[in-house]
MARLUMVEX-839709 format. One record per atom (N, C-alpha, C): residue in three letters; x, y, z. Coordinates in pm, whole numbers, padded with zeros to 5 digits, always signed. Example, Ala and Ser with C-alpha at 12.3 -4.5 7.8 and 13.67 -1.06 7.14 Angstrom:
# residues 2
ALA+01319-00569+00780 ALA+01230-00450+00780 ALA+01320-00330+00780 SER+01285-00225+00708 SER+01367-00106+00714 SER+01290+00003+00787 
# end
This chain:
# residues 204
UNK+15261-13388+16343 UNK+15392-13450+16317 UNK+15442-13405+16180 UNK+15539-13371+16157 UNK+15665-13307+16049 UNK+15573-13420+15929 UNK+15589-13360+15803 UNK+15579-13470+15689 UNK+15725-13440+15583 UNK+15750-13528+15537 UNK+15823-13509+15416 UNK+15801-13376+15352 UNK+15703-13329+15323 UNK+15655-13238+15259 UNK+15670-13122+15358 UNK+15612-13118+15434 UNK+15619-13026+15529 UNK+15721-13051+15678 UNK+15889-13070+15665 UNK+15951-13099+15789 UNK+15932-12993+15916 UNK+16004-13042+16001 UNK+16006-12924+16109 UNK+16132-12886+16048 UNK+16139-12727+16150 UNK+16203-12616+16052 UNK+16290-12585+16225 UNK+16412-12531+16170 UNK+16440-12524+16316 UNK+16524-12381+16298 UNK+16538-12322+16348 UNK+16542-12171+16336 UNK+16690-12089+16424 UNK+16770-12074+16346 UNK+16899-12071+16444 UNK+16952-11883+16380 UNK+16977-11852+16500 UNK+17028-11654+16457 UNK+17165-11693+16454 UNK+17204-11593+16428 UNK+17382-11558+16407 UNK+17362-11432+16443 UNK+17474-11376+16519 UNK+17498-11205+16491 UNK+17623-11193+16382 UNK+17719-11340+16313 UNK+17775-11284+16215 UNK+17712-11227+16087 UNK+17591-11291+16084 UNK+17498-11265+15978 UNK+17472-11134+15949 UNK+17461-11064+15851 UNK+17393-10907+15847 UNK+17239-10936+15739 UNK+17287-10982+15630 UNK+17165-10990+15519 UNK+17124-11131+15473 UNK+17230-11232+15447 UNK+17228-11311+15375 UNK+17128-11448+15468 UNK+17084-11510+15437 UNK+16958-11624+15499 UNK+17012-11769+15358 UNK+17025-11888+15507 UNK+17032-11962+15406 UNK+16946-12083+15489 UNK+16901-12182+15382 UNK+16826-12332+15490 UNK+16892-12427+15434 UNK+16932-12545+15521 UNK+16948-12665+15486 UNK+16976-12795+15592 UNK+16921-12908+15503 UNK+16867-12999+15596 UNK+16967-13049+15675 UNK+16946-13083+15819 UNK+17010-13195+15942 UNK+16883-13295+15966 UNK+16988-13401+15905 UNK+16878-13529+15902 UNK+16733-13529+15861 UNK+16638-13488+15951 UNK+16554-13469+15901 UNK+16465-13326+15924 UNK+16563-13251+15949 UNK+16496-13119+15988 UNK+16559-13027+15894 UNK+16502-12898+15851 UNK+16541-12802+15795 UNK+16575-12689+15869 UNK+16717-12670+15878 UNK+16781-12542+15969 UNK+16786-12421+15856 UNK+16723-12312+15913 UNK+16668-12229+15912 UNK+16807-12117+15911 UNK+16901-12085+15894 UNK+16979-12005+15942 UNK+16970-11832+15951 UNK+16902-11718+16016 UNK+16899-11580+15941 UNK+17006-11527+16060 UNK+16956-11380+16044 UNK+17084-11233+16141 UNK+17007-11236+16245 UNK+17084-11216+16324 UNK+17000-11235+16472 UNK+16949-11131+16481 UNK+16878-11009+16387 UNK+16812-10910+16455 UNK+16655-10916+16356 UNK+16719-11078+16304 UNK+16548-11099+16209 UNK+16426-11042+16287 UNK+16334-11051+16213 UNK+16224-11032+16233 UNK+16128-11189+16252 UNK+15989-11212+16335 UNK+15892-11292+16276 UNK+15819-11276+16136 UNK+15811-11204+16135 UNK+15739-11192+15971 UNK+15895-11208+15896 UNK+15993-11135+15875 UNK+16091-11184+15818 UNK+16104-11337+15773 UNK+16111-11417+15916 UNK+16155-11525+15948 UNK+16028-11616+15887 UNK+15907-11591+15855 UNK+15804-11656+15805 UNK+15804-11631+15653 UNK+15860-11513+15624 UNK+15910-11529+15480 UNK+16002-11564+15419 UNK+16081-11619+15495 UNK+16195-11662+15431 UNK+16166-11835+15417 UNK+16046-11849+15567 UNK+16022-11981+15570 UNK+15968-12044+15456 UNK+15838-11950+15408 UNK+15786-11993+15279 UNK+15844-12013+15170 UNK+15956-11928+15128 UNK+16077-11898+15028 UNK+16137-12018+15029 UNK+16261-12048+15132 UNK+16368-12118+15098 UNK+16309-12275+15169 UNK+16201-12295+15234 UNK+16200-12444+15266 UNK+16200-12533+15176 UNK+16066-12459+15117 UNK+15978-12577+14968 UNK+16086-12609+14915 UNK+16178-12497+14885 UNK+16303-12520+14761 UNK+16392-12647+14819 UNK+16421-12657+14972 UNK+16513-12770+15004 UNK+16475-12867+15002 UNK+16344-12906+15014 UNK+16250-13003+15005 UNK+16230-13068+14877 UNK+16237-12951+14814 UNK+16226-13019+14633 UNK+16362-13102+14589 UNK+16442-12980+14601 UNK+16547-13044+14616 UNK+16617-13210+14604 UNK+16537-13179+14769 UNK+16568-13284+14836 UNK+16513-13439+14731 UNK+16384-13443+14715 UNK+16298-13482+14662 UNK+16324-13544+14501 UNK+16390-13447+14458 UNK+16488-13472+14307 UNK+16620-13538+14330 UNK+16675-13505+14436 UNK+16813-13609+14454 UNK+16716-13730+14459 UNK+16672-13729+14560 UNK+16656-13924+14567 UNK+16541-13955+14502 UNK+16486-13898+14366 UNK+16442-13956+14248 UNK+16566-13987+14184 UNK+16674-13900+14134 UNK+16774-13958+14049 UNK+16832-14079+14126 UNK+16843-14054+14257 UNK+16914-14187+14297 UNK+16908-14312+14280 UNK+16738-14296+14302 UNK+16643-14412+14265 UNK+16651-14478+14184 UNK+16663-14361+14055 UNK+16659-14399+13887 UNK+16779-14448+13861 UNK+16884-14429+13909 UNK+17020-14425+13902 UNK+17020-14565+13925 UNK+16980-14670+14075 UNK+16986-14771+14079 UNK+16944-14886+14017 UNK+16784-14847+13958 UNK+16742-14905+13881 UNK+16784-14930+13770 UNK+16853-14858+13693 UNK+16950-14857+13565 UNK+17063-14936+13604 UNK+17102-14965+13741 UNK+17216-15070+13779 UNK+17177-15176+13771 UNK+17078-15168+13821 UNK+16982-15302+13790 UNK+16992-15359+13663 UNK+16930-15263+13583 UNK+16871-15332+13411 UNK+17040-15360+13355 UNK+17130-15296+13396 UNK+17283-15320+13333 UNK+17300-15446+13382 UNK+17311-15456+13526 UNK+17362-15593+13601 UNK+17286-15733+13510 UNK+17111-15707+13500 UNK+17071-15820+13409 UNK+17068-15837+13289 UNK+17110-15745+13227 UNK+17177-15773+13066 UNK+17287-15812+13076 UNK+17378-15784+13204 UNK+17496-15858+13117 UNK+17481-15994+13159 UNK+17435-16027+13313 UNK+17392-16195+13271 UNK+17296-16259+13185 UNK+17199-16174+13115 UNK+17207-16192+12999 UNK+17245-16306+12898 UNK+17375-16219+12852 UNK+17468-16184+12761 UNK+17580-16371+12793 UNK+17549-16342+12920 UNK+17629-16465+12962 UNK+17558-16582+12984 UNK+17474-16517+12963 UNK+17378-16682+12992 UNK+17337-16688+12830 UNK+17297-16636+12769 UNK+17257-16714+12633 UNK+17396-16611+12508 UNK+17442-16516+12532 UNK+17535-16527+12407 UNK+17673-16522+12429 UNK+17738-16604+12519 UNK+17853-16612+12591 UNK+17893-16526+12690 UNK+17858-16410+12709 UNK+17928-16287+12720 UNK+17962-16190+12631 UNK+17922-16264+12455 UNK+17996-16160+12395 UNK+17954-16010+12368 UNK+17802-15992+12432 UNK+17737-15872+12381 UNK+17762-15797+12519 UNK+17840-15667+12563 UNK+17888-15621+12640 UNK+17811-15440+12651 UNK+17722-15441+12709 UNK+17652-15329+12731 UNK+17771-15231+12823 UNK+17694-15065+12776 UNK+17815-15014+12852 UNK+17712-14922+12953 UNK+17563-14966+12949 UNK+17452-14908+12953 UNK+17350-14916+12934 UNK+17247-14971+13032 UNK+17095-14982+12987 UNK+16991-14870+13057 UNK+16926-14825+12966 UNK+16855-14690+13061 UNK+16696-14695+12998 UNK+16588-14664+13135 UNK+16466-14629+13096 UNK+16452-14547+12982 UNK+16366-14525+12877 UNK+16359-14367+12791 UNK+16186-14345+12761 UNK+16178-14262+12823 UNK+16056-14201+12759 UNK+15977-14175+12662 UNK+16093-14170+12556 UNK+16107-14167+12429 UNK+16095-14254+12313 UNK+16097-14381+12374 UNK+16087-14499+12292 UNK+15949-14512+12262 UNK+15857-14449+12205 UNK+15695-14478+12191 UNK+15696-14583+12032 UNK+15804-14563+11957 UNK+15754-14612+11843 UNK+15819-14786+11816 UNK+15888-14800+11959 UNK+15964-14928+11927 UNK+16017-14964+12124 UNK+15985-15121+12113 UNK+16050-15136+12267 UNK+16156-15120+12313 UNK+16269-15099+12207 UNK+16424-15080+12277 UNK+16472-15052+12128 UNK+16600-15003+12174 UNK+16730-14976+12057 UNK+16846-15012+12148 UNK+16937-15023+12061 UNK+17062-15063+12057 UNK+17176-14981+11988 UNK+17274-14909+12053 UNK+17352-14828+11952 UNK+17508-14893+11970 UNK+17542-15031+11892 UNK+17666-15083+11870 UNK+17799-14994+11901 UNK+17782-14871+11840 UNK+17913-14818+11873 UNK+17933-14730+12016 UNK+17868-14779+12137 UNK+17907-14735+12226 UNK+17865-14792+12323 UNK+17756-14941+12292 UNK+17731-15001+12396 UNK+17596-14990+12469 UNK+17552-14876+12443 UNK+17404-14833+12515 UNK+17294-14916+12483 UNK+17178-14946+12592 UNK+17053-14957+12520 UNK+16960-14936+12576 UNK+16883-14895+12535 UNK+16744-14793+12564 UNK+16624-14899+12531 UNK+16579-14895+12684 UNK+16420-14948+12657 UNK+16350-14884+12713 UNK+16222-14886+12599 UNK+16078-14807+12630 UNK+16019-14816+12794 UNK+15977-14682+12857 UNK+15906-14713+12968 UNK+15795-14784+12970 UNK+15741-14769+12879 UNK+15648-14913+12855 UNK+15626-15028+12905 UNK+15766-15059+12915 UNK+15786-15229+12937 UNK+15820-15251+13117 UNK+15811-15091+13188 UNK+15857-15144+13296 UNK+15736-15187+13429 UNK+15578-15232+13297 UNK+15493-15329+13393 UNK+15469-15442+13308 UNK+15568-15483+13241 UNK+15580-15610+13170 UNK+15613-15729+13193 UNK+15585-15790+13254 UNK+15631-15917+13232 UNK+15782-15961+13254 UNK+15870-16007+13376 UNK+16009-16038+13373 UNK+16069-16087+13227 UNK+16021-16200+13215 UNK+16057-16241+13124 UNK+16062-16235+12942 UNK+15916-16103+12978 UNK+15919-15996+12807 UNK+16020-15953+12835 UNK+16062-15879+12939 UNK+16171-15745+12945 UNK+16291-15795+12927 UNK+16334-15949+12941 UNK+16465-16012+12922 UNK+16422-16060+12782 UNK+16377-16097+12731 UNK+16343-16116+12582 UNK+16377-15988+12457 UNK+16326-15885+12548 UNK+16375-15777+12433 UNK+16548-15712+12499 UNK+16520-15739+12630 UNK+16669-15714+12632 UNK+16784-15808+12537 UNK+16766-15924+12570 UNK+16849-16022+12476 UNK+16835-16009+12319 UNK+16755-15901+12277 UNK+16703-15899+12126 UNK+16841-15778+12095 UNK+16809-15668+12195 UNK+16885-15532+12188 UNK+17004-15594+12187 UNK+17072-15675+12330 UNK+17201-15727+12330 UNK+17273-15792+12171 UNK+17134-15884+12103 UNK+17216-15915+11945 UNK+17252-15821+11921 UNK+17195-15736+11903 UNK+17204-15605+11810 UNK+17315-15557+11788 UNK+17382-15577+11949 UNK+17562-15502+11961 UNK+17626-15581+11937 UNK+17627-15703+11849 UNK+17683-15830+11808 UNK+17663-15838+11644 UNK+17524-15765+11636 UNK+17477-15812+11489 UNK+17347-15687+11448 UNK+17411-15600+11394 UNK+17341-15436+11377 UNK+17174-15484+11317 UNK+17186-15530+11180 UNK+17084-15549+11101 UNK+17007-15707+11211 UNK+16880-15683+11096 UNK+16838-15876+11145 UNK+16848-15920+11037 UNK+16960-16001+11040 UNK+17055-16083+10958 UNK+17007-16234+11003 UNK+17018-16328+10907 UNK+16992-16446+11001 UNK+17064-16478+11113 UNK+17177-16464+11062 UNK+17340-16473+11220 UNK+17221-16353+11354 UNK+17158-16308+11327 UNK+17080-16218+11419 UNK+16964-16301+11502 UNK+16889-16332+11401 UNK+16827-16394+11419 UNK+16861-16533+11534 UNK+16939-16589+11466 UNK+17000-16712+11557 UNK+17029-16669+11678 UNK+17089-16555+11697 UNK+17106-16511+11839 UNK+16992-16449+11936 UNK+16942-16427+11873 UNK+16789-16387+11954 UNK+16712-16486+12013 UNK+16704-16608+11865 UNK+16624-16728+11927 UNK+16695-16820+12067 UNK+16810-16802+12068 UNK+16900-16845+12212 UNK+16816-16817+12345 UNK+16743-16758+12312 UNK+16657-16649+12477 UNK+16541-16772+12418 UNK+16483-16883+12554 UNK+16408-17008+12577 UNK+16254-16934+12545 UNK+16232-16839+12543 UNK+16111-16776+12540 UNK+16039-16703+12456 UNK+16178-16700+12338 UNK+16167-16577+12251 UNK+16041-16543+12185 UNK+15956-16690+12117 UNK+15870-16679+12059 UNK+15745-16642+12159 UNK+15707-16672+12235 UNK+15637-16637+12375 UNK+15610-16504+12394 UNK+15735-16452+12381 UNK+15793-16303+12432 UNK+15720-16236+12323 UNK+15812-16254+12179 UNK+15721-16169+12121 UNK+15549-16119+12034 UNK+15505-16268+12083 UNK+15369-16292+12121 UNK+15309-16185+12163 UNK+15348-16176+12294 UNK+15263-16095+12421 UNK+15296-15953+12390 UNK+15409-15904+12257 UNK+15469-15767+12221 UNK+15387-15742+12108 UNK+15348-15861+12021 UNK+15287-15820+11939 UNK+15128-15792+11938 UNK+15094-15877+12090 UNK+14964-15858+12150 UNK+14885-15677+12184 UNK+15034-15679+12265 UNK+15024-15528+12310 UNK+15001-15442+12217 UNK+15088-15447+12119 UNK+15085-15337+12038 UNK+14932-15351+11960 UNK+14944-15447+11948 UNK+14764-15444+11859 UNK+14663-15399+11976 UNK+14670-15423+12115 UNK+14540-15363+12227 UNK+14592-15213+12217 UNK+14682-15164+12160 UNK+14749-15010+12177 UNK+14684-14968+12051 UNK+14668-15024+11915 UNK+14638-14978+11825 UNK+14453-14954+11801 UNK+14400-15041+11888 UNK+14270-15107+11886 UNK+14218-15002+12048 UNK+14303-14919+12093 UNK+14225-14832+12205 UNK+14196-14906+12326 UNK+14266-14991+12346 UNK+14228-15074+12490 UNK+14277-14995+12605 UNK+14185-15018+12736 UNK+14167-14927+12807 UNK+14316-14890+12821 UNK+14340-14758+12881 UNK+14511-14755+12959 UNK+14561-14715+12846 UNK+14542-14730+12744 UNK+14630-14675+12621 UNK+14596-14522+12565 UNK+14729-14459+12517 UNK+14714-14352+12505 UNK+14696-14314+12354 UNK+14569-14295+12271 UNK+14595-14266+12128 UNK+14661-14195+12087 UNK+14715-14058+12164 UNK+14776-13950+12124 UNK+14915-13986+12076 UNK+14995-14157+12111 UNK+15154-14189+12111 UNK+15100-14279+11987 UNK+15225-14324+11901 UNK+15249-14413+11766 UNK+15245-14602+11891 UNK+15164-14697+11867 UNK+15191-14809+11905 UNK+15370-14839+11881 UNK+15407-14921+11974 UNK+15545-14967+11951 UNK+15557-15061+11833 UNK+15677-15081+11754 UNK+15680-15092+11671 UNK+15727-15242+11669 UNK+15760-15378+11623 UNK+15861-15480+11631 UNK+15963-15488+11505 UNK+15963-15405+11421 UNK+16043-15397+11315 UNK+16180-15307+11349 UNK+16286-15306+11242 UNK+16384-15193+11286 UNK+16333-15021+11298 UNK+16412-14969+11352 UNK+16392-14788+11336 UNK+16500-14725+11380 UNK+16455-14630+11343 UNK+16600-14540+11381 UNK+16519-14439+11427 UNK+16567-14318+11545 UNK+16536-14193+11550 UNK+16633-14113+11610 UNK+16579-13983+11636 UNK+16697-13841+11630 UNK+16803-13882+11750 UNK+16745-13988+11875 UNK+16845-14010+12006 UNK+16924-14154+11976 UNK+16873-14195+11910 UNK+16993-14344+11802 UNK+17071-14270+11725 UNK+17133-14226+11648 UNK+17252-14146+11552 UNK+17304-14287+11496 UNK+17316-14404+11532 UNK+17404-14507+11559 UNK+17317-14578+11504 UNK+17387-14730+11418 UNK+17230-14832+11367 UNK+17249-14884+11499 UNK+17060-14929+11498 UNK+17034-14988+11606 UNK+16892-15049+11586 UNK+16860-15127+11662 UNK+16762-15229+11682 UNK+16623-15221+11721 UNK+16499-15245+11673 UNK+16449-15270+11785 UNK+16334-15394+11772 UNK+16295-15391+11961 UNK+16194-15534+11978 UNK+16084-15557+11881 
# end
C-alpha cells in the first residue's frame, strides 16, 4: 500500500510532449507526466528524480501550514489575554514560535506589536505559557519593568506560581538535568535584547 513517503505514481504519455517531464500530485497520487516515446528506464529515472521532490514539497507546505495555525492559535490567546487581565489594551500584531530565544522565554517589540516566545515553552505548562505571555503583552504597554509594569504583570492570578516553575527550569538547565542541552545559555528572567529584537523589549 502507497505511503506518504512513498505514493503511487501514475504514469500518463503525451505525444505533445517532445523533452520536457513534469510530476504533480492528484489527491493522493503523483502523476507522472513524460513524451510518449519515453522509455522504462527513462521513466524510472525520472521517477527517482522528480517524485521525492513533490513529496518534499509536499511535506513542507503542510509543515508551514501547521506552523502557520499554531501561531493563530498563540495570537487568538494573547489577545484574550490582553482582555481578560489588561483590558484589551495590549494589542499584539503577532505571536510566533522562535528558535532563537535560548537566552530568555519571550520578547516583546512595542513598536510593531510582535512577540516571540522561546520553543522551549511549547511543553510547558498552559498556564506558564499564559503567564509569560501576559508578561510580554505588559511589555507593549510598558517597555522597561517599571513598577506601572510590574502591576500589570501581577494582574495574571498565577504570576508568582508561573515564575516559580521558570525559575525552576532554568536552574535544572543550568545544573544539567536530564533533557537539557549544555551546549545553549539557560533562559534568562531578567531583560535582554538581541540582534532579532532591534526594538526594546522584554523578557520572562
Amino acid at each position: 500500500m502507497p505511503t506518504p513517503s512513498e505514493p503511487e505514481v501514475v504514469v500518463r504519455r503525451s505525444a505533445r510532449r517532445r523533452k520536457t517531464v513534469s510530476a504533480h500530485w492528484s489527491e493522493d497520487t503523483v502523476v507522472l507526466s513524460v513524451p510518449q516515446a519515453a522509455t522504462r528506464r527513462q521513466i524510472e529515472h525520472w521517477t527517482r528524480e522528480l517524485v521525492p521532490r513533490v513529496v518534499e514539497r509536499r511535506r513542507r507546505e503542510a509543515a508551514r501550514g501547521a506552523a502557520r495555525r499554531a501561531e493563530d492559535r498563540l495570537l487568538e490567546r494573547a489577545q484574550e489575554l490582553s482582555r481578560r487581565h489588561l483590558e484589551g489594551r495590549a494589542r499584539p500584531s503577532d505571536v510566533r514560535w522562535s528558535a532563537r530565544q535560548q537566552a530568555r522565554w519571550g520578547s516583546a517589540t512595542p513598536a510593531t506589536g510582535v512577540i516571540r516566545l522561546s520553543a522551549q515553552l511549547q511543553e510547558a505548562p498552559e498556564w506558564v505559557l499564559d503567564f509569560v505571555m501576559v508578561h510580554e503583552l505588559a511589555h507593549l504597554l510598558e517597555a522597561d519593568h517599571s513598577p506601572r509594569f510590574r502591576a500589570l504583570e501581577a494582574r495574571y492570578p498565577h504570576a508568582e506560581r508561573a515564575r516559580a516553575f521558570l525559575d525552576g527550569a532554568a536552574w535544572a538547565h543550568r545544573q544539567g538535568a536530564p533533557g537539557t542541552d549544555q551546549r545553549e545559555p539557560p533562559p534568562s528572567c531578567g531583560p535582554s535584547s538581541s540582534p532579532e529584537d532591534p526594538e526594546p523589549s522584554g523578557s520572562s
